[in-house]
C-alpha positions in Angstrom: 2.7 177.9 77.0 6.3 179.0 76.7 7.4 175.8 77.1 5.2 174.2 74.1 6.1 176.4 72.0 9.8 175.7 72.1 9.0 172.0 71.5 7.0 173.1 68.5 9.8 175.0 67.2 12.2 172.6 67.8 10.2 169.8 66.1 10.3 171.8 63.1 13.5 172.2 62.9 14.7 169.0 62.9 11.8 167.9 60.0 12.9 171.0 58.3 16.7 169.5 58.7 15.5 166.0 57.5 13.8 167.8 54.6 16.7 169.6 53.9 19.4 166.6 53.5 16.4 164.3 51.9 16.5 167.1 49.0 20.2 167.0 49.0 21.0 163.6 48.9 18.1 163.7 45.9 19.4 166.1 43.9 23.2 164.0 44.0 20.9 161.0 42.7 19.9 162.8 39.8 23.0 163.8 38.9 24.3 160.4 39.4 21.1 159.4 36.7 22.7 161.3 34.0 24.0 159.2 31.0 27.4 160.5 30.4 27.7 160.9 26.6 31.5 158.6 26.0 31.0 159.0 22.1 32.9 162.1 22.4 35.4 160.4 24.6 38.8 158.9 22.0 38.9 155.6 22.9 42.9 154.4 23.3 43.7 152.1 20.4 47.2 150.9 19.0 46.9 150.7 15.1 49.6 149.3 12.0 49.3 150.1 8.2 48.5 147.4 5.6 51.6 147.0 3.3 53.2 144.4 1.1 55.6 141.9 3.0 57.5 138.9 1.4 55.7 135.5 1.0 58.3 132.8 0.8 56.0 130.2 -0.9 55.6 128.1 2.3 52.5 127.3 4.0 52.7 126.4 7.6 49.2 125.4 9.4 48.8 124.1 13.4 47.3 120.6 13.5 46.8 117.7 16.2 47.9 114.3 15.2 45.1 111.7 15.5 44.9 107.7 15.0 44.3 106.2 11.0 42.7 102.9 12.8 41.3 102.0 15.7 39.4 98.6 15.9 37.3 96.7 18.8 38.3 93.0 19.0 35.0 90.9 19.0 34.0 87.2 18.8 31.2 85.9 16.1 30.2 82.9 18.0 28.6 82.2 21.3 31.3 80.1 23.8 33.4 80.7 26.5 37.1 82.0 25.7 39.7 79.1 26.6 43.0 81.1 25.9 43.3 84.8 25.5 46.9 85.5 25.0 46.8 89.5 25.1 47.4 92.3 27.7 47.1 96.2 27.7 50.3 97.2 26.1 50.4 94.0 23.8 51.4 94.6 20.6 49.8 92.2 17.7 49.8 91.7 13.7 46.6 91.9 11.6 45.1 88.1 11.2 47.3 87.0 14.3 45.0 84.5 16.5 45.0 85.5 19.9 42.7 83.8 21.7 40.2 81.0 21.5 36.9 79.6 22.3 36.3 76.0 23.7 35.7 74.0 20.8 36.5 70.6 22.3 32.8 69.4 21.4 33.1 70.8 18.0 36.5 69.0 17.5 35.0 65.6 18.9 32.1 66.0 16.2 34.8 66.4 13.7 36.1 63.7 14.6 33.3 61.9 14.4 32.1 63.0 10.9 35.6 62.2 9.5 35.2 58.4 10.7 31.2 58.4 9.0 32.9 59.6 5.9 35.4 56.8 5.6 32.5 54.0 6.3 29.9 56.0 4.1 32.6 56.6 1.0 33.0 52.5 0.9 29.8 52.1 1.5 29.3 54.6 -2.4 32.2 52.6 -3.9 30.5 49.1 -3.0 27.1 50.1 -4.3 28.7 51.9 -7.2 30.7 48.3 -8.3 27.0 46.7 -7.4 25.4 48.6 -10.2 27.9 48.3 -12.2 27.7 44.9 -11.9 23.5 44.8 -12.3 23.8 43.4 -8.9 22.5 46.8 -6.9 19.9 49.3 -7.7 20.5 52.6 -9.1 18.7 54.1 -5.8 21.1 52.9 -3.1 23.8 54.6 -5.5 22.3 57.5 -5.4 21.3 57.4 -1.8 25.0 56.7 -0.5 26.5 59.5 -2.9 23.7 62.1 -1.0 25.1 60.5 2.8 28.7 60.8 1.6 28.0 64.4 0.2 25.9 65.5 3.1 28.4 64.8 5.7 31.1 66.5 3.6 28.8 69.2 4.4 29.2 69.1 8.3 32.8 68.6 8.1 33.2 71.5 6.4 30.8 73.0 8.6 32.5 72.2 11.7 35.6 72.8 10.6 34.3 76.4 9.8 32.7 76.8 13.5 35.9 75.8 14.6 37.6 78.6 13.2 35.0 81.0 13.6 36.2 80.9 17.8 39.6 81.4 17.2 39.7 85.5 18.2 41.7 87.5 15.6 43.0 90.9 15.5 41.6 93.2 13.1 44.8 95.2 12.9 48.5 95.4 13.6 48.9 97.7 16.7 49.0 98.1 20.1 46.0 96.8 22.7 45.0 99.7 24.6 42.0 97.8 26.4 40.8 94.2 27.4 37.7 93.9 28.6 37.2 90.2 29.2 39.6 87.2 30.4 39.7 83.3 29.7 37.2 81.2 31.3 34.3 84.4 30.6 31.2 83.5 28.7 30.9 85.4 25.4 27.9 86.2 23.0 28.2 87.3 19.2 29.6 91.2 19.0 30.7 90.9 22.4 33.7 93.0 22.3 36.7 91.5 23.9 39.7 94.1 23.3 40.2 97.2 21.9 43.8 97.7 19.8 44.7 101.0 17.9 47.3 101.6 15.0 50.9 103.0 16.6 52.6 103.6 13.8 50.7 104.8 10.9 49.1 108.1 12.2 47.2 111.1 10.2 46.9 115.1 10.3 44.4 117.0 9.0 44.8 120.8 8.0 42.6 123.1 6.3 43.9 124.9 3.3 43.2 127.9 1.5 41.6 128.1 -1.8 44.8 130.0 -3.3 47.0 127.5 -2.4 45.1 123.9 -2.2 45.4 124.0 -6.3 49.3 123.4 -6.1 49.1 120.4 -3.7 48.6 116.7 -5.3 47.7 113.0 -3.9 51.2 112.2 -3.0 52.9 115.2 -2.5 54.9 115.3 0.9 55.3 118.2 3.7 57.6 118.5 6.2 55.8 118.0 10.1 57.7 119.0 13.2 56.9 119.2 16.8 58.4 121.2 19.9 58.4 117.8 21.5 61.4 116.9 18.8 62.4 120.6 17.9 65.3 119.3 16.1 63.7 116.4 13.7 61.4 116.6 11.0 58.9 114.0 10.0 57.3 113.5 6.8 53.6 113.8 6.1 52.2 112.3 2.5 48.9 114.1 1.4 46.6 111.3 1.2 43.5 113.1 0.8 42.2 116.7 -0.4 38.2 118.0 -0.1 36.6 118.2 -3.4 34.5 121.2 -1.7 35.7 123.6 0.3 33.9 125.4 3.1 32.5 128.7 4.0 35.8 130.4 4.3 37.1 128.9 0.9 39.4 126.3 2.8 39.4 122.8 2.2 40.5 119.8 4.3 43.9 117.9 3.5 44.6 114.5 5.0 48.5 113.5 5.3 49.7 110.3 6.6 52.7 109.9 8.7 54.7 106.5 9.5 56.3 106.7 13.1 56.6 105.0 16.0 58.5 108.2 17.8 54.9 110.7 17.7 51.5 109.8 19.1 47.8 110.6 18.4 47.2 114.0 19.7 50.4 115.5 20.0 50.0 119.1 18.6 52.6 119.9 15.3 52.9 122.0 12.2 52.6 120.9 8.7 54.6 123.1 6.4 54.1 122.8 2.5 56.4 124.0 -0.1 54.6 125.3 -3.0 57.7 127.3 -4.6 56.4 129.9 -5.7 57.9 133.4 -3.8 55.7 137.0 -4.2 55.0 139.9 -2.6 51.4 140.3 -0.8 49.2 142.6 1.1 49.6 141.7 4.8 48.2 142.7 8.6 48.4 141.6 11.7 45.7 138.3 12.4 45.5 140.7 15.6 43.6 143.2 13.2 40.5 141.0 13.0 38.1 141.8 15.2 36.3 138.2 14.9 38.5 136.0 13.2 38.7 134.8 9.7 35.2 133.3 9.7 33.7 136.3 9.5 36.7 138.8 8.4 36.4 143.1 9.7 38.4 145.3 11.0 38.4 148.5 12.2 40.3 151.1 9.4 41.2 154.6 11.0 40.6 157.4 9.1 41.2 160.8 11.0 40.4 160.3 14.5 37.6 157.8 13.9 37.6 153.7 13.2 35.5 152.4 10.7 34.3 149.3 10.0 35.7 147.3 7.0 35.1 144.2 5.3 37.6 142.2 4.1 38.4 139.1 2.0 41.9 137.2 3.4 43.8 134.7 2.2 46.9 132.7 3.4 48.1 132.6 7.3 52.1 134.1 6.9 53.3 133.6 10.3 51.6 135.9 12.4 50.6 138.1 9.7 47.1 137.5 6.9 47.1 138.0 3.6 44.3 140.7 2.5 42.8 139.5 -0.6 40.3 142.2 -1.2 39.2 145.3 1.1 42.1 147.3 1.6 45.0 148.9 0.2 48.6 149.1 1.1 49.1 152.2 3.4 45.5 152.1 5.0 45.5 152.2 8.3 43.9 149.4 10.4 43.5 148.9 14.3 45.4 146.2 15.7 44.2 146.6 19.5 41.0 147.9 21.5 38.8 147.1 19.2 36.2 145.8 22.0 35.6 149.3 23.5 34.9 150.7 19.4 31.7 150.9 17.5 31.5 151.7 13.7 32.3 155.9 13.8 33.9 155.7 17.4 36.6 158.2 18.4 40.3 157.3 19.0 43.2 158.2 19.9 46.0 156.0 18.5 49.6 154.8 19.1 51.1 153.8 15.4 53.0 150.2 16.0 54.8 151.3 12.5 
């Protein structure tokens, strides 16, 4: 009896120890449950003021340089190619034949309408001096003018289908592909090398609204390129956007003759406009999601607000504020990601 009840006891001690650490180990789960409040925690932000900073009148945008033509070399007629006198890395003129289809057949009928047109032109002059003569009829004349007339017609003909296979490039440049060789079977379209222009190559920038009024079809800007950081090369506007797009910039094409650049090297275009002012300026850092949609955070006190702003022209690595601030305001130039509109801070002034 003793002895069971000692058991007993013992039994409930250990539930009553499980119960006990079960509670325990509850209670720190609880507390783990609780949503800390962090609005009242600064978040760490480095900040600059907007002020007025030189503008030397030169616009300088990034842009890739890309290819003005690119053409596929393709045959009109059905034969197979005889001679085909390019290879990758061949450089050709525009209207230069390089290649032909077998026309041997075509040349033989040539031939062979040539000879008819000798016999059927005597055969017109004799009927002609007949009837003249009131010894022919006025139907054989006409009849041998139509033979002598038709097979003109071939000639010419032939002579066209003739030309028709000689393969001709479309443009002066290099051949970057070949895709068939002599002796291949060819159908109309089939497209038998590809060539792209070397030496005339294009940019395109976009430019701002304040800015794209002073340039003009013609006007040249200076391109450079870390691959030749000691050369410039000269770019001639040969296109500018009626319409601009949603951030009031508008697309500029400029041309550039070189053979020392190629399509897709990355350079900058820098236009002189000549005029030199004073404008409102942050850091491009300041703008918490770019220029297509242009905020940023303004401090005042110890909390970031957010701001709308209007910007203009990229200086370097600064932006020109059109509209929203004013000099002295106080913007945030890092941490924005951790901030919500009202947040806390606590700053470090860059100036």
């Amino acid at each position: 009896m003793k002895k069971s009840f000692i058991i007993t006891l013992s039994v409930l001690a250990v539930i009553g120890a499980i119960a006990f650490t079960l509670a325990k180990n509850k209670s720190k789960i609880e507390a783990n449950k609780v949503v800390v409040d962090r609005s009242i925690i600064p978040v760490a932000v480095s900040t600059t003021k907007a002020d007025f900073q030189p503008y030397d009148g030169k616009v300088n945008l990034p842009a890739n340089l890309e290819l003005t033509n690119e053409a596929t070399i393709a045959i009109g007629v059905q034969g197979k190619i005889e001679k085909l006198a390019i290879e990758v890395g061949s450089r050709v003129s525009k209207g230069q034949v390089i290649g032909q289809l077998d026309a041997k057949l075509k040349v033989i009928n040539l031939k062979a309408n040539e000879l008819a047109l000798e016999k059927l032109e005597k055969e017109y002059q004799r009927n002609s001096d007949l009837f003249k003569g009131n010894a022919g009829t006025e139907l054989s004349v006409i009849n041998a003018k139509y033979d002598v007339e038709n097979t003109r017609i071939q000639i010419e003909q032939t002579k066209q289908q003739i030309a028709d296979g000689n393969i001709i490039a479309p443009i002066s440049g290099v051949v970057t592909s070949r895709k068939l060789m002599a002796g291949e079977y060819v159908s109309p379209g089939t497209v038998i090398a590809t060539v792209v222009d070397d030496i005339h190559l294009k940019t395109v920038v976009f430019v701002n609204e304040k800015d794209v009024y002073q340039l003009k079809l013609g006007q040249t800007a200076t391109i450079t390129s870390d691959i030749f950081p000691n050369k410039n090369f000269v770019g001639t506007v040969k296109f500018i956007s009626p319409k601009g797009d949603e951030n009031h910039n508008y697309r500029v094409e400029l041309q550039l003759n070189t053979n020392q650049l190629r399509a897709g090297t990355y350079v900058m275009v820098s236009f002189d406009l000549g005029h030199k002012a004073s404008v409102l300026q942050i850091p491009k850092l300041a703008l918490v999601e770019g220029t297509k949609n242009p905020y940023v955070y303004i401090v005042e006190g110890n909390v970031a607000k957010i701001q709308k702003i209007t910007v203009g022209r990229e200086i370097g690595e600064n932006i020109e504020v059109v509209a929203g601030l004013q000099a002295g305001q106080e913007v945030v130039t890092s941490g924005q990601i951790n901030l919500t509109n009202g947040s806390k801070i606590s700053k470090t002034t860059n100036q």
